[in-house]
Every structure is written in C-alpha cells, then in structure tokens.
PDB file of N, CA, C, O and CB in Angstrom:
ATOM      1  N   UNK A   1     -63.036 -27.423 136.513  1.00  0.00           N
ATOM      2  CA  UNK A   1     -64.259 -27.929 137.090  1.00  0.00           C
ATOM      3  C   UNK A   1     -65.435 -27.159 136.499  1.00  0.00           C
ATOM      4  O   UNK A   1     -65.337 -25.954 136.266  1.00  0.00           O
ATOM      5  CB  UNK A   1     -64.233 -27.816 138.633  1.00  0.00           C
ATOM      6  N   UNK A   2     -66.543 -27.850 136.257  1.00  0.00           N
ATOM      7  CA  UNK A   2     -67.798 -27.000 135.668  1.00  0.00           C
ATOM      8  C   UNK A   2     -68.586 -28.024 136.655  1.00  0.00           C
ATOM      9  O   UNK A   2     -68.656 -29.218 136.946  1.00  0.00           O
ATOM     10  CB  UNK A   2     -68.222 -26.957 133.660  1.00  0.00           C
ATOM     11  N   UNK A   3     -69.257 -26.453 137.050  1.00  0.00           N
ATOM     12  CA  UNK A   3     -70.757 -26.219 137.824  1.00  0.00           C
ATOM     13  C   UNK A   3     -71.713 -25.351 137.043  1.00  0.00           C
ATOM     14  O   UNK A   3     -71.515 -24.410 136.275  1.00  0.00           O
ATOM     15  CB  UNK A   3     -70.593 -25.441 139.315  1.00  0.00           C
ATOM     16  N   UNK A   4     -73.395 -26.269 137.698  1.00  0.00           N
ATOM     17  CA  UNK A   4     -74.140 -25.100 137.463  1.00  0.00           C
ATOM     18  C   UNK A   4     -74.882 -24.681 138.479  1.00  0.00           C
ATOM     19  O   UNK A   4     -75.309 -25.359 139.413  1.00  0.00           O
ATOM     20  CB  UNK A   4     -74.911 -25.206 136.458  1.00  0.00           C
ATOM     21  N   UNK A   5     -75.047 -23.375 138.248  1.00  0.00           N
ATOM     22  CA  UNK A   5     -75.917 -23.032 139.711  1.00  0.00           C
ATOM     23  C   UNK A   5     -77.323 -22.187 139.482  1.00  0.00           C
ATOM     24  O   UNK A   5     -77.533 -21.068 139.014  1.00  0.00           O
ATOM     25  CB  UNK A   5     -74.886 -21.979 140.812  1.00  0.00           C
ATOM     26  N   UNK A   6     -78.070 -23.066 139.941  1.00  0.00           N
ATOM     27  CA  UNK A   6     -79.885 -22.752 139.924  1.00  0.00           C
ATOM     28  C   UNK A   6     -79.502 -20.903 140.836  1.00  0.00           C
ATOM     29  O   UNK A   6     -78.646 -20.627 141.677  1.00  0.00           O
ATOM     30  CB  UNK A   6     -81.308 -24.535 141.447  1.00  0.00           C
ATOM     31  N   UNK A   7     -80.548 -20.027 140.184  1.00  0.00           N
ATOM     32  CA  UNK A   7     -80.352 -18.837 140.851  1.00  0.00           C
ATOM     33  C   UNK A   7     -81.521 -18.302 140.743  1.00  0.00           C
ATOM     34  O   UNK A   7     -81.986 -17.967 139.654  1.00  0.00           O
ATOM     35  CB  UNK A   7     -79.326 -18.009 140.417  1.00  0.00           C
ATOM     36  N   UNK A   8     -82.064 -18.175 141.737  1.00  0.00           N
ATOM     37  CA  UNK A   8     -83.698 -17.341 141.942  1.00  0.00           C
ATOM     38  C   UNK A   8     -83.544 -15.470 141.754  1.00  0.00           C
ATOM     39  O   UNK A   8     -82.671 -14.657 142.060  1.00  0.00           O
ATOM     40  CB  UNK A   8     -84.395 -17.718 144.016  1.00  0.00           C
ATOM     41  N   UNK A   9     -84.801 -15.390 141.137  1.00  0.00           N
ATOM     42  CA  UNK A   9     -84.942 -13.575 141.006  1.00  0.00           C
ATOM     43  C   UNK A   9     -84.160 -12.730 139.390  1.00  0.00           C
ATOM     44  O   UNK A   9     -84.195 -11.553 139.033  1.00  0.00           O
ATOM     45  CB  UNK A   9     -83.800 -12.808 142.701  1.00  0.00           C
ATOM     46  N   UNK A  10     -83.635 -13.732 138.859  1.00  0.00           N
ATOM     47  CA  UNK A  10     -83.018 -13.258 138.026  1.00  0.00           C
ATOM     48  C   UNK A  10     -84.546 -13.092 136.766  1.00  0.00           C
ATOM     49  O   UNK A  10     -85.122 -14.001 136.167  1.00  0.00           O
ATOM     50  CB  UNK A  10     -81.573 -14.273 137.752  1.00  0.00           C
ATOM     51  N   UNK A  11     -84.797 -11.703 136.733  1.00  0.00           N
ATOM     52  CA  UNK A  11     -85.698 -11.199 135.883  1.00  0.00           C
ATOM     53  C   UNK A  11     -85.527 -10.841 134.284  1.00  0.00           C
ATOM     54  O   UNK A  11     -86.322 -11.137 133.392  1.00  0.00           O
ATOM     55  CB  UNK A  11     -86.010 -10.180 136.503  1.00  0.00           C
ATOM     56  N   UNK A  12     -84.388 -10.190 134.163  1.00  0.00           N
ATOM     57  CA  UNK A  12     -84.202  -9.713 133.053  1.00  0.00           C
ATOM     58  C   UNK A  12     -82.122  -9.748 132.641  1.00  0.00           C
ATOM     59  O   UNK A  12     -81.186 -10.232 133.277  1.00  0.00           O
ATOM     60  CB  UNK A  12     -85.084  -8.121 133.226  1.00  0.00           C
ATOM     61  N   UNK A  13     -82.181  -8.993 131.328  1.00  0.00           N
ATOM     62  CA  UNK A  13     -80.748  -9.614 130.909  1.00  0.00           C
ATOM     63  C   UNK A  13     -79.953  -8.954 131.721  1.00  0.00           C
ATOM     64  O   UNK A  13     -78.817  -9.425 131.784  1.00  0.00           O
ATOM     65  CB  UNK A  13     -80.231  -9.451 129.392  1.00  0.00           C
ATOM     66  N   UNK A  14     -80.278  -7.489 132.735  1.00  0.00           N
ATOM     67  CA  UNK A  14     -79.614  -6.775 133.453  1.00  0.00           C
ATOM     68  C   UNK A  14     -78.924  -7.420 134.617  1.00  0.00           C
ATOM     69  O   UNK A  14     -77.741  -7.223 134.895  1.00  0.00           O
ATOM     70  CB  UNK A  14     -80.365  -5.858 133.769  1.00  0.00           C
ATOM     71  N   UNK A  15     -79.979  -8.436 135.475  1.00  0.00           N
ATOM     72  CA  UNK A  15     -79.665  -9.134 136.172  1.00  0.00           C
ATOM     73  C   UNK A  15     -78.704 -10.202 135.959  1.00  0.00           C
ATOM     74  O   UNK A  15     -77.740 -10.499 136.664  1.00  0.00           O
ATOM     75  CB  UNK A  15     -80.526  -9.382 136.488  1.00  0.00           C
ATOM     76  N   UNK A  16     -79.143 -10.777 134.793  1.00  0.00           N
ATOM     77  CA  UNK A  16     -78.221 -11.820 134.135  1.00  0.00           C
ATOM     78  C   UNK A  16     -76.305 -11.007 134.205  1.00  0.00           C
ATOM     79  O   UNK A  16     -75.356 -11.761 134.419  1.00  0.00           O
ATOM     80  CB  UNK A  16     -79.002 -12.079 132.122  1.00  0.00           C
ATOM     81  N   UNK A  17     -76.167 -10.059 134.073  1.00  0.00           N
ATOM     82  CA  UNK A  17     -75.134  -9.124 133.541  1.00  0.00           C
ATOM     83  C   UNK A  17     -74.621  -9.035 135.294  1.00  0.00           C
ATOM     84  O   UNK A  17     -73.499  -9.505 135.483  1.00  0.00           O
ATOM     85  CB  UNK A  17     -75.808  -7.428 132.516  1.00  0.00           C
ATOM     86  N   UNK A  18     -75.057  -8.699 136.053  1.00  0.00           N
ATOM     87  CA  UNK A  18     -74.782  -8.945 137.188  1.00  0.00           C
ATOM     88  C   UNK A  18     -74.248 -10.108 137.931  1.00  0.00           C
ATOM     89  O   UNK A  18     -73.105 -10.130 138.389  1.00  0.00           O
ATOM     90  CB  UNK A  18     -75.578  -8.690 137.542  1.00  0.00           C
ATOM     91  N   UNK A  19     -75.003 -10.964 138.026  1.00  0.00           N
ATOM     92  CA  UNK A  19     -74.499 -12.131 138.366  1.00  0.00           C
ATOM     93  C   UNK A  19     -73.462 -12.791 137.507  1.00  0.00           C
ATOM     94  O   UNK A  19     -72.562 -13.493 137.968  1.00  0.00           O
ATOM     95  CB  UNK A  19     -75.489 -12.895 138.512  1.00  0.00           C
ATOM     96  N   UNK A  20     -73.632 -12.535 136.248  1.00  0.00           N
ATOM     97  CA  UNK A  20     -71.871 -12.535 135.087  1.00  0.00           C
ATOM     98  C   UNK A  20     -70.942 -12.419 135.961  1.00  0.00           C
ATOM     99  O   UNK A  20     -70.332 -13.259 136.623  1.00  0.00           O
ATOM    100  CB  UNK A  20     -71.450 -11.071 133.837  1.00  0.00           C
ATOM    101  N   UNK A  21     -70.869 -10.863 135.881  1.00  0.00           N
ATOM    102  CA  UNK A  21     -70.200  -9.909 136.570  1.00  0.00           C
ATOM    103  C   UNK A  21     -69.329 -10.396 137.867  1.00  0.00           C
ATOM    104  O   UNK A  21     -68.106 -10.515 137.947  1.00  0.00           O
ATOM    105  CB  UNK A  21     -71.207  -8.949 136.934  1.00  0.00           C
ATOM    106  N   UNK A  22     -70.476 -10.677 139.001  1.00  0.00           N
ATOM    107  CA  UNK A  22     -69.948 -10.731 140.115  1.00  0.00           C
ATOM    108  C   UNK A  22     -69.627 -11.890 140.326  1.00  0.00           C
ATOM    109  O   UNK A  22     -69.171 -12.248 141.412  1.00  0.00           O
ATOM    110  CB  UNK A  22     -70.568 -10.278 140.979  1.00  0.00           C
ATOM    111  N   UNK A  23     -69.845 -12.836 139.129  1.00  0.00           N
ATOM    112  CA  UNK A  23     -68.870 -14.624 139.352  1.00  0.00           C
ATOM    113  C   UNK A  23     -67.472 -14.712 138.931  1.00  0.00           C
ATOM    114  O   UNK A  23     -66.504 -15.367 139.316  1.00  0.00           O
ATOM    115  CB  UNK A  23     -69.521 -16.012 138.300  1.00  0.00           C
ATOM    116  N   UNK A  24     -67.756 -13.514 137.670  1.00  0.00           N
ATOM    117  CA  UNK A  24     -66.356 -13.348 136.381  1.00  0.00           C
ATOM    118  C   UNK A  24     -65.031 -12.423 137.669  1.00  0.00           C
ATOM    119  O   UNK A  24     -63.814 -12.276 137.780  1.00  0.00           O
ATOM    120  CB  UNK A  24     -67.098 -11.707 134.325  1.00  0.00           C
ATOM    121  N   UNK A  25     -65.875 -12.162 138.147  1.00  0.00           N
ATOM    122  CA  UNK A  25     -64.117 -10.811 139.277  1.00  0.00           C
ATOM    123  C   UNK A  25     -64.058 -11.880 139.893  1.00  0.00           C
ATOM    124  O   UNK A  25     -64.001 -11.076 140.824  1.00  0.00           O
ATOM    125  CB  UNK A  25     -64.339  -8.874 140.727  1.00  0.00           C
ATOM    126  N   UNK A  26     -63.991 -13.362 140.553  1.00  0.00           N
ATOM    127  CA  UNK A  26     -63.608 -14.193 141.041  1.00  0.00           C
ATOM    128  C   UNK A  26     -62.289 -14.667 140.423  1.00  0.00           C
ATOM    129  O   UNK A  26     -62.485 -14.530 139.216  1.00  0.00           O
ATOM    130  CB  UNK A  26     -64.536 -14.922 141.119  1.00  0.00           C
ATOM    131  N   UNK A  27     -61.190 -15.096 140.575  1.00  0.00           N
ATOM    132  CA  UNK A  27     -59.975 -15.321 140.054  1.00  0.00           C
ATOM    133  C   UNK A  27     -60.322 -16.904 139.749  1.00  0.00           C
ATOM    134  O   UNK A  27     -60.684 -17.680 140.634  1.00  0.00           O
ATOM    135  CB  UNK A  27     -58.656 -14.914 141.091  1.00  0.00           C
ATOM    136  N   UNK A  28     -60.153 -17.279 138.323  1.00  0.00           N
ATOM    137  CA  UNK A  28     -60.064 -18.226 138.091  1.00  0.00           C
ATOM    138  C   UNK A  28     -61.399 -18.985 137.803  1.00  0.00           C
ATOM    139  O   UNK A  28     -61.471 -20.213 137.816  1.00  0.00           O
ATOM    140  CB  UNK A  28     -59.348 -18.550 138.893  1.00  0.00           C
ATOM    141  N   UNK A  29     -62.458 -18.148 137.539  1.00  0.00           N
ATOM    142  CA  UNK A  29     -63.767 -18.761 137.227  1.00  0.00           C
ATOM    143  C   UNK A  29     -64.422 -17.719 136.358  1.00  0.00           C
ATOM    144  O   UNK A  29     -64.606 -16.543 136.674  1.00  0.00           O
ATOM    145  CB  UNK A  29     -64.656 -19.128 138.548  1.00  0.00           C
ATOM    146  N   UNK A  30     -64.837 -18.451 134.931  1.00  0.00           N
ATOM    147  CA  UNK A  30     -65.462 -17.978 133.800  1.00  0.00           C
ATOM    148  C   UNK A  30     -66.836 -18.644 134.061  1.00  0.00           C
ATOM    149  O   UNK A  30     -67.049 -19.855 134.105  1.00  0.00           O
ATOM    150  CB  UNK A  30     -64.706 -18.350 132.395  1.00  0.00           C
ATOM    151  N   UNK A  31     -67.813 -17.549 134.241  1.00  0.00           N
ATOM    152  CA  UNK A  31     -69.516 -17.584 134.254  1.00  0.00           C
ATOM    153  C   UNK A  31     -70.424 -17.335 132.915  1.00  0.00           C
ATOM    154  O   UNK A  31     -70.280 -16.299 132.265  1.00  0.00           O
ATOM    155  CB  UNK A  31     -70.018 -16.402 135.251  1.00  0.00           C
ATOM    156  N   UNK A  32     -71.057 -18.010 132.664  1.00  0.00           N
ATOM    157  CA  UNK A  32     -72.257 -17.760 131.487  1.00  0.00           C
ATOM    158  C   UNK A  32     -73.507 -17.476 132.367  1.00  0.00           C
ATOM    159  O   UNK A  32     -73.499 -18.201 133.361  1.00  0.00           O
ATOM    160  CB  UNK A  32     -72.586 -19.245 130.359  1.00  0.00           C
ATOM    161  N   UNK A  33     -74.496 -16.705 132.310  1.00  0.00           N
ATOM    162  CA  UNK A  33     -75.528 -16.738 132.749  1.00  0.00           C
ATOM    163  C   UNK A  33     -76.840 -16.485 131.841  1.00  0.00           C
ATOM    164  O   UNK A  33     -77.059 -15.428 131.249  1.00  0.00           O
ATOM    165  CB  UNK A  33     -75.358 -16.012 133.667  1.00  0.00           C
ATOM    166  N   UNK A  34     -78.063 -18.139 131.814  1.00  0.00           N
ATOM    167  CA  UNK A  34     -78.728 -18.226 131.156  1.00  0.00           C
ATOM    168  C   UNK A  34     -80.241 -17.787 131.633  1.00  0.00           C
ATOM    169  O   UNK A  34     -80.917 -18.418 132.445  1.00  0.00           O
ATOM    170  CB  UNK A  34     -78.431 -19.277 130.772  1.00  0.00           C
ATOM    171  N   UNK A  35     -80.695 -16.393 130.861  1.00  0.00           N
ATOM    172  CA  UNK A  35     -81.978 -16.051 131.511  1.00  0.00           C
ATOM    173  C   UNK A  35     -83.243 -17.032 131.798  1.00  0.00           C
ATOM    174  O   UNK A  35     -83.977 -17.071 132.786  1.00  0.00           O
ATOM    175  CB  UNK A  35     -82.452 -15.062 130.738  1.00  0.00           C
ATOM    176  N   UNK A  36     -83.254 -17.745 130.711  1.00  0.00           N
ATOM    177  CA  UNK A  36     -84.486 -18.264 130.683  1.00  0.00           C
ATOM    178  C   UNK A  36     -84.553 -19.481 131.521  1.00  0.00           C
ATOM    179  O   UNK A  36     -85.669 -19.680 132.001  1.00  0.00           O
ATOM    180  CB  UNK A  36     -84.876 -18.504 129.362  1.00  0.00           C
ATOM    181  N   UNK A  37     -83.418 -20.553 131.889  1.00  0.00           N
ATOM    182  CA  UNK A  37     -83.193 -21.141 132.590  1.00  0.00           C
ATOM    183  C   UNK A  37     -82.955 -20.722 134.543  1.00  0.00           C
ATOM    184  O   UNK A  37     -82.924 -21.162 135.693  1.00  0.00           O
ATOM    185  CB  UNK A  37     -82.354 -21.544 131.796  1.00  0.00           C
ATOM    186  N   UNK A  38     -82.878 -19.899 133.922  1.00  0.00           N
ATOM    187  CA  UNK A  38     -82.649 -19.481 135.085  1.00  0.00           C
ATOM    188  C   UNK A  38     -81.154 -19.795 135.911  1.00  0.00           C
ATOM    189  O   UNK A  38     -81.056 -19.434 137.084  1.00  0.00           O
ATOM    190  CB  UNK A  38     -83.741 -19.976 135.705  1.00  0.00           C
ATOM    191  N   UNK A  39     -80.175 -20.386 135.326  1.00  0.00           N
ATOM    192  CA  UNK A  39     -78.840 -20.656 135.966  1.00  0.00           C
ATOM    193  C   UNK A  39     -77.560 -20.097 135.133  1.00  0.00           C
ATOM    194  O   UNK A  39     -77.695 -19.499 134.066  1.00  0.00           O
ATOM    195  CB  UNK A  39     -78.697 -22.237 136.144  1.00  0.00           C
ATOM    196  N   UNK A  40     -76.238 -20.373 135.773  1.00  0.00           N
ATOM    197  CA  UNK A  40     -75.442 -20.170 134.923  1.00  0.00           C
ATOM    198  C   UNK A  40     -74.684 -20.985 135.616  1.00  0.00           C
ATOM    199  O   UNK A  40     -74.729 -21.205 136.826  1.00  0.00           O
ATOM    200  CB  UNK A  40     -75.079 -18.917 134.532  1.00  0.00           C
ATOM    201  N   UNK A  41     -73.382 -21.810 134.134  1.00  0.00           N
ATOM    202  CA  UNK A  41     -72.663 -21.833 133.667  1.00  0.00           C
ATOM    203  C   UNK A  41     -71.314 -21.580 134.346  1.00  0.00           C
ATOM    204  O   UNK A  41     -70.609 -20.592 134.145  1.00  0.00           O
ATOM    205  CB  UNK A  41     -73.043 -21.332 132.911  1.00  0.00           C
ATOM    206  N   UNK A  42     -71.085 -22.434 135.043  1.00  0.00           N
ATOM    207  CA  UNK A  42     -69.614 -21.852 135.859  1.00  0.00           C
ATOM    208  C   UNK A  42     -68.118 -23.141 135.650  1.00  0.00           C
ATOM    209  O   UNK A  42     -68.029 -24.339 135.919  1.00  0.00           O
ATOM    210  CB  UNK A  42     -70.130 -21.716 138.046  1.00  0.00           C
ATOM    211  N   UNK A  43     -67.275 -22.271 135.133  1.00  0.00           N
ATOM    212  CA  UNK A  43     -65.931 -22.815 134.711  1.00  0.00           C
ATOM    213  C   UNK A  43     -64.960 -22.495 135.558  1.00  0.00           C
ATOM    214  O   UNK A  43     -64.541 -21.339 135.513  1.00  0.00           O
ATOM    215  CB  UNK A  43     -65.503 -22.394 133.454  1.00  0.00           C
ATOM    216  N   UNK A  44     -64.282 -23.595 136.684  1.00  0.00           N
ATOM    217  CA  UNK A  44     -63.554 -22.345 137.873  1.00  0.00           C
ATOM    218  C   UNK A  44     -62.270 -24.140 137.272  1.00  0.00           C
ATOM    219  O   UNK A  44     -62.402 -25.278 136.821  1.00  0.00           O
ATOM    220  CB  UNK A  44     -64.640 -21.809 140.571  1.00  0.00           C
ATOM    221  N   UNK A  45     -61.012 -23.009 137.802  1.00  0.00           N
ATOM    222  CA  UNK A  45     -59.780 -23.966 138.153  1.00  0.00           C
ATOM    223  C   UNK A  45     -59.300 -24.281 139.479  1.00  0.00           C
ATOM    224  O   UNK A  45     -58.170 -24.125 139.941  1.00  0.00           O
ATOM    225  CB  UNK A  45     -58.665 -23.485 137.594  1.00  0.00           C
ATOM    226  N   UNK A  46     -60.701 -24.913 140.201  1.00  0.00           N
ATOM    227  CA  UNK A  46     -60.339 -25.574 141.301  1.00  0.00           C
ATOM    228  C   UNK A  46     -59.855 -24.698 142.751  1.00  0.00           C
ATOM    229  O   UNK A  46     -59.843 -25.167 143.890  1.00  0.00           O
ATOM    230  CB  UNK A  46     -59.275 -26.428 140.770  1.00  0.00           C
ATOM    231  N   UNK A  47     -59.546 -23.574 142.421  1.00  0.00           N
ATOM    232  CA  UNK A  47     -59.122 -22.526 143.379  1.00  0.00           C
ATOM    233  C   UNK A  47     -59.904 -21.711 144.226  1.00  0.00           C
ATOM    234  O   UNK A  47     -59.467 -20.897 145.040  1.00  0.00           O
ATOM    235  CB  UNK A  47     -58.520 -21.725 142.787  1.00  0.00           C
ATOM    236  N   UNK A  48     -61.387 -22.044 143.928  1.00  0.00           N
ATOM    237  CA  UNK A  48     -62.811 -21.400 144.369  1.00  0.00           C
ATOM    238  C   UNK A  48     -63.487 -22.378 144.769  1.00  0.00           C
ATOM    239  O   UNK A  48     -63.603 -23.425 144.133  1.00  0.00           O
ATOM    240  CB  UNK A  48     -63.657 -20.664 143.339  1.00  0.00           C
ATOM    241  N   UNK A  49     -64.107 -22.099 146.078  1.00  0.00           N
ATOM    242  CA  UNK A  49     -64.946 -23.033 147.254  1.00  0.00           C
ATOM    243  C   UNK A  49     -66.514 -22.393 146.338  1.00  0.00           C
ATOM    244  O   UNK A  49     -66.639 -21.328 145.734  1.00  0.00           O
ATOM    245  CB  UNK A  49     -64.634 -22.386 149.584  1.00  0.00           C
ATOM    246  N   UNK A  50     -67.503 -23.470 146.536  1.00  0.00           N
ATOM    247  CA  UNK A  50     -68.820 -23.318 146.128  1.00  0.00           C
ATOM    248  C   UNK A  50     -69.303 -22.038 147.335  1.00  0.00           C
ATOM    249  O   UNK A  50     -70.190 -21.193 147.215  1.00  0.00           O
ATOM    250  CB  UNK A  50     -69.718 -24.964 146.183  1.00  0.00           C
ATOM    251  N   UNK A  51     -68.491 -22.242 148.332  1.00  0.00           N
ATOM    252  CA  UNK A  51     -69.354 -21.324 148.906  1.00  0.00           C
ATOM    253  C   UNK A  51     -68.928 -19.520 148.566  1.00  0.00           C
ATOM    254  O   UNK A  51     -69.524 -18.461 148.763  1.00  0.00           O
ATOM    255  CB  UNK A  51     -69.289 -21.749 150.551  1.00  0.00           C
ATOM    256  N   UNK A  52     -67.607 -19.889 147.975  1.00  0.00           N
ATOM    257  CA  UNK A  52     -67.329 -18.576 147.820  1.00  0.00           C
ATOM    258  C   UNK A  52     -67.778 -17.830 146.507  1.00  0.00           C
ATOM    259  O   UNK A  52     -67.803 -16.613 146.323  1.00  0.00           O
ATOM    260  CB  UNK A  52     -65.990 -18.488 147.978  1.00  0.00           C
ATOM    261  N   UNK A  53     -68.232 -19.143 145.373  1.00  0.00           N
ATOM    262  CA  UNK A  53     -69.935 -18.409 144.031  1.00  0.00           C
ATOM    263  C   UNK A  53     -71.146 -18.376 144.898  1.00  0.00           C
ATOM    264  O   UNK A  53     -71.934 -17.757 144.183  1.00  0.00           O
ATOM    265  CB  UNK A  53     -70.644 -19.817 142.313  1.00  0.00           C
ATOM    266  N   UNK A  54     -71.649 -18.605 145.775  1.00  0.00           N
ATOM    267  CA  UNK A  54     -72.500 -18.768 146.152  1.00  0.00           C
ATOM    268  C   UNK A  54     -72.335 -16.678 146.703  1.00  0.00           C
ATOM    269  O   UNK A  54     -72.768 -15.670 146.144  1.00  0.00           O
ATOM    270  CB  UNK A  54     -72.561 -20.300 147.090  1.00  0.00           C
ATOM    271  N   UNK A  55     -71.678 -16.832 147.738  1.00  0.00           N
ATOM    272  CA  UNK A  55     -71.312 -16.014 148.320  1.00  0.00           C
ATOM    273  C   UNK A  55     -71.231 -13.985 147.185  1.00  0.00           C
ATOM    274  O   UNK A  55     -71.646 -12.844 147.389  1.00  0.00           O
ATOM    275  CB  UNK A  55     -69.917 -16.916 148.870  1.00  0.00           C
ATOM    276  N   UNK A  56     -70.410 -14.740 146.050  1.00  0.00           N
ATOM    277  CA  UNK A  56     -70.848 -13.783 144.809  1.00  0.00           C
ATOM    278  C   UNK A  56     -72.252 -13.253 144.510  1.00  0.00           C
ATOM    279  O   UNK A  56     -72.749 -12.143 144.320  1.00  0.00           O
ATOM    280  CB  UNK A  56     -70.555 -14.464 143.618  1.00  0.00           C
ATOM    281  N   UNK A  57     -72.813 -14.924 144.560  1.00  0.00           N
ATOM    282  CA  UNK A  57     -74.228 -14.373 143.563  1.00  0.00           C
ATOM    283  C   UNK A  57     -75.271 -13.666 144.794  1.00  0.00           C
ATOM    284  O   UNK A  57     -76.240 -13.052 144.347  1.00  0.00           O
ATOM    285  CB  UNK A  57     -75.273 -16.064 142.577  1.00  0.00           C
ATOM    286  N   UNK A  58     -75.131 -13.721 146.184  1.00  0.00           N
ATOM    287  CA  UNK A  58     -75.829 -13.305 146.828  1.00  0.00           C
ATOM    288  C   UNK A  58     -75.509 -12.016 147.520  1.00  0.00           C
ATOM    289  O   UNK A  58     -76.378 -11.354 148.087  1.00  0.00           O
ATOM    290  CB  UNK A  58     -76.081 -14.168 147.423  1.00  0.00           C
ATOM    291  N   UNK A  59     -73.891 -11.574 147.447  1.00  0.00           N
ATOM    292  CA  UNK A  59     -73.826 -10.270 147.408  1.00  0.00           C
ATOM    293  C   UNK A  59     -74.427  -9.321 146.267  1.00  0.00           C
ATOM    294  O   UNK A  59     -74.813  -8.166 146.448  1.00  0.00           O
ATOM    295  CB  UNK A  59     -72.618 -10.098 147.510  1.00  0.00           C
ATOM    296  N   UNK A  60     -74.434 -10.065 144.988  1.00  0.00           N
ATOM    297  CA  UNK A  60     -74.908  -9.380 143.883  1.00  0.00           C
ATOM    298  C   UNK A  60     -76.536  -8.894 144.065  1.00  0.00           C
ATOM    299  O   UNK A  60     -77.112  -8.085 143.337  1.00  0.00           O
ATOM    300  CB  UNK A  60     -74.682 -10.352 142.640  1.00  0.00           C
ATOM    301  N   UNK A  61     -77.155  -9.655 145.309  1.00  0.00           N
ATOM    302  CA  UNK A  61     -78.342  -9.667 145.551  1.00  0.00           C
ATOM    303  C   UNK A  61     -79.527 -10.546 144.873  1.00  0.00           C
ATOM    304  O   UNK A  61     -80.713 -10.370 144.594  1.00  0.00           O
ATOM    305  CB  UNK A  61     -78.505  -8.563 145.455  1.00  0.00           C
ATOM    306  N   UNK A  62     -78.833 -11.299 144.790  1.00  0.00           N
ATOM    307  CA  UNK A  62     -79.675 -12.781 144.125  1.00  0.00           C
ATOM    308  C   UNK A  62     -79.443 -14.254 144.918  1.00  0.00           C
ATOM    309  O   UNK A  62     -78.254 -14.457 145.164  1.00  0.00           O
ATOM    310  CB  UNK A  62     -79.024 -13.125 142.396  1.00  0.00           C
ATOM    311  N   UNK A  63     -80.102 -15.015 145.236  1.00  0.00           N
ATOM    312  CA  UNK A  63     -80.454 -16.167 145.729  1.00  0.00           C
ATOM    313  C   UNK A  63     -80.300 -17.172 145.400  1.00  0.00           C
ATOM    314  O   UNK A  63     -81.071 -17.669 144.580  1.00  0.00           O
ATOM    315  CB  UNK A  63     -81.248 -16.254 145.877  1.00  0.00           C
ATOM    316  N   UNK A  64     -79.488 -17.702 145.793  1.00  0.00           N
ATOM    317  CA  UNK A  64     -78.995 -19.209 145.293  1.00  0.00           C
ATOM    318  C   UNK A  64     -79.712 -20.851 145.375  1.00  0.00           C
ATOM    319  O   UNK A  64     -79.779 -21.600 146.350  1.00  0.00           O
ATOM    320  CB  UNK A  64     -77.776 -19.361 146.065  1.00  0.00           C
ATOM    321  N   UNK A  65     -80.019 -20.983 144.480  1.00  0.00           N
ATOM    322  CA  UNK A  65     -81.110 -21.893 144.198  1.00  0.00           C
ATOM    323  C   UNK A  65     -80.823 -23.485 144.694  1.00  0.00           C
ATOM    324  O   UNK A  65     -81.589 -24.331 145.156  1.00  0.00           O
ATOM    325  CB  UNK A  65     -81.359 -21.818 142.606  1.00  0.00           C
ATOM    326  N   UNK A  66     -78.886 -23.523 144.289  1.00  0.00           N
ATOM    327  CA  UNK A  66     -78.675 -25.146 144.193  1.00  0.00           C
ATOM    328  C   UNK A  66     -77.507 -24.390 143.673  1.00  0.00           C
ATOM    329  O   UNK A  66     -77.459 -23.219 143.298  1.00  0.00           O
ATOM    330  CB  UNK A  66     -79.720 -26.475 143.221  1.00  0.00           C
ATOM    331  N   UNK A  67     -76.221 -25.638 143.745  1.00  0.00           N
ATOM    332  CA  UNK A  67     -75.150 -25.510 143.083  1.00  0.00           C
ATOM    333  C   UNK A  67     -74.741 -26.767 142.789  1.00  0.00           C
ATOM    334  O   UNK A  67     -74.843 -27.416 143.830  1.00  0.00           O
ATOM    335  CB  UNK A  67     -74.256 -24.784 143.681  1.00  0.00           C
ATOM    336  N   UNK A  68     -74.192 -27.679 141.614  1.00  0.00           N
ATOM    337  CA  UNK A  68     -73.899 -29.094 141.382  1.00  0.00           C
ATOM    338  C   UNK A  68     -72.581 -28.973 140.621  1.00  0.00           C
ATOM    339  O   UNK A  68     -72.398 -28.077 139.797  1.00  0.00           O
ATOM    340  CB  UNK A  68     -75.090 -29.915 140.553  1.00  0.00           C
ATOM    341  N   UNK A  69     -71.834 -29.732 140.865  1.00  0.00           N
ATOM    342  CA  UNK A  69     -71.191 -30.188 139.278  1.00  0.00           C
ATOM    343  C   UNK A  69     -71.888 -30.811 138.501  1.00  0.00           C
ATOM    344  O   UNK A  69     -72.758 -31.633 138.786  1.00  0.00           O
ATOM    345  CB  UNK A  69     -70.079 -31.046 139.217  1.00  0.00           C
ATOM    346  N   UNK A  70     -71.360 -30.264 136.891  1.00  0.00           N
ATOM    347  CA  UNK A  70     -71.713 -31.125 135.668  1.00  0.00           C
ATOM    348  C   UNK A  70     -70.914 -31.498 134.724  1.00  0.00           C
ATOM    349  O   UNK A  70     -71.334 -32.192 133.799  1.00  0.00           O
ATOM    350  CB  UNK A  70     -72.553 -30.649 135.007  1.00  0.00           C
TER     351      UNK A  70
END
C-alpha cells in the first residue's frame, strides 16, 4: 500500500530525518520524507493502521497534516 502524508513543522533536513526515522522503526513500512513538499512517501504491507503513522509522526513531535492513499 502507498500513502502520502501532508506533515506540518517540518523545517529543515533534520526534521525530515526524524520523521524518516520514526515511520522506518514501524515493521513493515518504508518512508521517504520530502522537505520542500512538505510530506512523505509511505510504503507499508498492509500490517499498519493510518493511525498508527500518524501516531509515529506525532510522537516524533510533528503534526499531521492529512494522510491519503496514492
């Protein structure tokens, strides 16, 4: 399944590296995260609830904008 998810506050590539981070330790979901867009890139095998990336990117301390499939 590929999603993307709109993510507010993400400033710089550090942040970007974070929210990577804290989507990629999810089992079964490979994250890209694009600065300038402001979203990333999510590749999961069906085994991960939206709420549980959601749940990632806002422990990471970032704000979740929207989440869709694409």
């Amino acid at each position: 399944m590929r999603k993307t998810m709109s993510i507010e506050g993400l400033e710089c590539q550090h942040c970007c590296d974070r929210v990577t981070d804290a989507l990629n330790e999810l089992q079964g979901v490979q994250a890209v995260t694009d600065l300038l867009r402001g979203i990333a890139s999510i590749t999961t095998d069906g085994s991960v609830s939206d709420e549980q990336l959601k749940q990632a990117v806002v422990n990471a301390g970032y704000q979740v904008a929207g989440l869709k499939d694409s």
